[in-house]
N, C-alpha and C positions, 0 to 999 in steps of 0.2 A: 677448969670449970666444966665437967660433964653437965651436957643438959642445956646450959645457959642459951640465950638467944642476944646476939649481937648487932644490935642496927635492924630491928626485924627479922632477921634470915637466923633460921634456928638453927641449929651447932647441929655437925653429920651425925653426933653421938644422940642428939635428940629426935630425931625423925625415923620415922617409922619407914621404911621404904618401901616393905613390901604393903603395907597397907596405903601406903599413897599412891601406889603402882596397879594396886585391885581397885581406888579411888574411882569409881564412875566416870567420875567430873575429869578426872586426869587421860582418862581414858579415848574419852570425846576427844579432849583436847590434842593431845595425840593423835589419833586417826583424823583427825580435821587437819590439820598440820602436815601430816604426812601426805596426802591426798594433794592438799596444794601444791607443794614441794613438790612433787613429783610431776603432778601436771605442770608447773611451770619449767624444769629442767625439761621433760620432754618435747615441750614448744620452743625454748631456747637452743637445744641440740638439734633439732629439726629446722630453723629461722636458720642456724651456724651453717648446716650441710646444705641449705641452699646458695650457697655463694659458691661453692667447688663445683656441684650440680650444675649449677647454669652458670660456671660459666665452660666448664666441658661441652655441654649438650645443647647449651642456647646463644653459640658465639654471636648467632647474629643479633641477639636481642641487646646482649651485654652490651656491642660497639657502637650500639644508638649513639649518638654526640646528642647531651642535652644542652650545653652551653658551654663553648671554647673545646677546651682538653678532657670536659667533665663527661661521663658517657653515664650510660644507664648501671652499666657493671661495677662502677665507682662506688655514684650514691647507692646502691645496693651493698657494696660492702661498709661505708660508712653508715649507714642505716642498722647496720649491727650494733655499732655502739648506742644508737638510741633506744633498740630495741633492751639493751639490757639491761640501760639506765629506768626502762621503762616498766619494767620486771623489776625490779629493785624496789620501786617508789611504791609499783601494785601490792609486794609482797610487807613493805614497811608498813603501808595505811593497812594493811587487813589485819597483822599483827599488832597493830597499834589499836585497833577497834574491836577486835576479837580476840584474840590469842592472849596478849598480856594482862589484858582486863580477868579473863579466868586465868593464869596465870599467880594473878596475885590476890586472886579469891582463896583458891588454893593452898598458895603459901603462905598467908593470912592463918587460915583453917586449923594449920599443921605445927605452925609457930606458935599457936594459944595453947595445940595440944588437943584442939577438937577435932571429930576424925569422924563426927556424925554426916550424915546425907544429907544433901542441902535441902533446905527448907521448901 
Protein backbone atom coordinates (compact mmCIF):
# COMPACT_ATOMS: atom_id res chain seq x y z
CA UNK A 1 0.00 0.00 0.00
CA UNK A 2 2.01 3.03 -1.33
CA UNK A 3 1.10 6.15 0.40
CA UNK A 4 -1.09 4.54 3.13
CA UNK A 5 -0.59 5.97 6.83
CA UNK A 6 -0.44 3.35 9.68
CA UNK A 7 -1.28 4.19 13.22
CA UNK A 8 -0.71 7.97 12.32
CA UNK A 9 2.96 7.72 10.96
CA UNK A 10 2.70 8.08 7.25
CA UNK A 11 4.42 5.31 5.05
CA UNK A 12 8.37 6.37 4.00
CA UNK A 13 6.82 6.22 0.37
CA UNK A 14 4.42 9.02 1.37
CA UNK A 15 6.51 11.69 2.92
CA UNK A 16 8.05 14.31 1.35
CA UNK A 17 11.43 14.56 2.95
CA UNK A 18 13.04 16.88 1.43
CA UNK A 19 10.19 19.15 1.94
CA UNK A 20 9.91 18.40 5.55
CA UNK A 21 13.67 18.79 5.89
CA UNK A 22 13.29 22.78 4.19
CA UNK A 23 10.08 22.59 6.88
CA UNK A 24 10.84 25.98 8.95
CA UNK A 25 9.15 24.24 11.97
CA UNK A 26 11.51 21.11 11.39
CA UNK A 27 14.26 23.33 11.23
CA UNK A 28 13.93 25.26 14.62
CA UNK A 29 13.28 21.98 15.98
CA UNK A 30 16.41 20.66 14.92
CA UNK A 31 18.87 23.63 15.80
CA UNK A 32 16.98 23.71 19.11
CA UNK A 33 17.62 20.20 19.79
CA UNK A 34 20.98 20.23 18.68
CA UNK A 35 22.18 23.24 20.65
CA UNK A 36 20.91 21.41 23.84
CA UNK A 37 22.48 18.20 23.01
CA UNK A 38 25.41 19.63 22.66
CA UNK A 39 25.43 21.93 25.66
CA UNK A 40 24.53 19.25 27.85
CA UNK A 41 27.34 16.44 26.51
CA UNK A 42 29.82 19.30 26.80
CA UNK A 43 28.88 19.89 30.68
CA UNK A 44 28.75 16.02 31.21
CA UNK A 45 32.38 15.52 29.64
CA UNK A 46 33.61 18.37 31.44
CA UNK A 47 31.61 17.19 35.18
CA UNK A 48 33.45 13.27 33.92
CA UNK A 49 37.16 14.88 33.53
CA UNK A 50 36.94 16.48 36.73
CA UNK A 51 37.26 13.37 38.79
CA UNK A 52 40.80 12.43 36.95
CA UNK A 53 41.64 16.35 37.28
CA UNK A 54 41.28 16.50 40.88
CA UNK A 55 42.12 13.81 41.86
CA UNK A 56 45.84 14.07 40.15
CA UNK A 57 46.13 17.74 41.04
CA UNK A 58 43.94 18.23 44.11
CA UNK A 59 45.13 14.99 46.30
CA UNK A 60 44.77 16.95 49.28
CA UNK A 61 41.33 18.04 48.72
CA UNK A 62 40.06 14.60 47.54
CA UNK A 63 41.54 12.90 51.06
CA UNK A 64 39.24 15.06 53.20
CA UNK A 65 37.40 12.13 55.33
CA UNK A 66 33.77 13.41 55.47
CA UNK A 67 32.46 10.60 57.35
CA UNK A 68 34.24 6.98 58.36
CA UNK A 69 36.09 5.70 55.05
CA UNK A 70 33.89 8.31 52.88
CA UNK A 71 36.28 11.16 51.70
CA UNK A 72 35.56 14.16 49.57
CA UNK A 73 37.08 12.32 46.27
CA UNK A 74 34.41 9.42 46.86
CA UNK A 75 31.37 11.42 46.91
CA UNK A 76 32.74 13.30 44.09
CA UNK A 77 32.97 10.38 42.05
CA UNK A 78 29.56 9.02 43.00
CA UNK A 79 28.09 12.46 42.29
CA UNK A 80 28.74 11.57 38.70
CA UNK A 81 25.97 9.17 38.68
CA UNK A 82 23.67 11.83 39.96
CA UNK A 83 24.86 14.17 37.73
CA UNK A 84 23.75 12.09 34.72
CA UNK A 85 20.71 10.92 36.14
CA UNK A 86 20.18 14.59 36.43
CA UNK A 87 20.88 15.39 32.83
CA UNK A 88 18.73 12.67 31.71
CA UNK A 89 15.51 13.83 33.61
CA UNK A 90 16.49 17.78 32.40
CA UNK A 91 16.86 16.58 28.86
CA UNK A 92 13.35 14.12 29.27
CA UNK A 93 11.13 17.20 30.74
CA UNK A 94 12.47 19.70 27.92
CA UNK A 95 11.67 17.17 25.18
CA UNK A 96 8.56 16.36 26.76
CA UNK A 97 7.49 20.15 26.81
CA UNK A 98 9.20 21.24 23.82
CA UNK A 99 10.56 19.08 21.29
CA UNK A 100 7.78 16.20 20.99
CA UNK A 101 5.01 18.59 21.25
CA UNK A 102 6.43 20.14 17.69
CA UNK A 103 7.47 16.94 16.94
CA UNK A 104 4.12 15.72 16.50
CA UNK A 105 2.64 19.01 15.04
CA UNK A 106 4.77 18.25 12.33
CA UNK A 107 4.15 14.73 11.90
CA UNK A 108 0.55 15.52 12.17
CA UNK A 109 1.18 18.10 9.22
CA UNK A 110 2.85 15.62 7.00
CA UNK A 111 0.75 12.52 7.62
CA UNK A 112 -2.67 14.55 6.46
CA UNK A 113 -0.34 15.68 3.47
CA UNK A 114 -0.39 19.38 4.43
CA UNK A 115 2.91 20.85 3.86
CA UNK A 116 1.56 24.65 4.29
CA UNK A 117 3.26 27.17 6.93
CA UNK A 118 1.88 27.07 10.22
CA UNK A 119 -0.60 29.30 10.75
Amino acid sequence: MAGSVLGGRPNNEAVDWDALIRDPRFQTLHRRKTRLLWGLMVLSVVYYFLLPVGAAYYQDLFRIRVWGVVNVGLLFALSEFVVAWAIALFYSRQAGREFDQLAAQISADYAQGSRGEPA
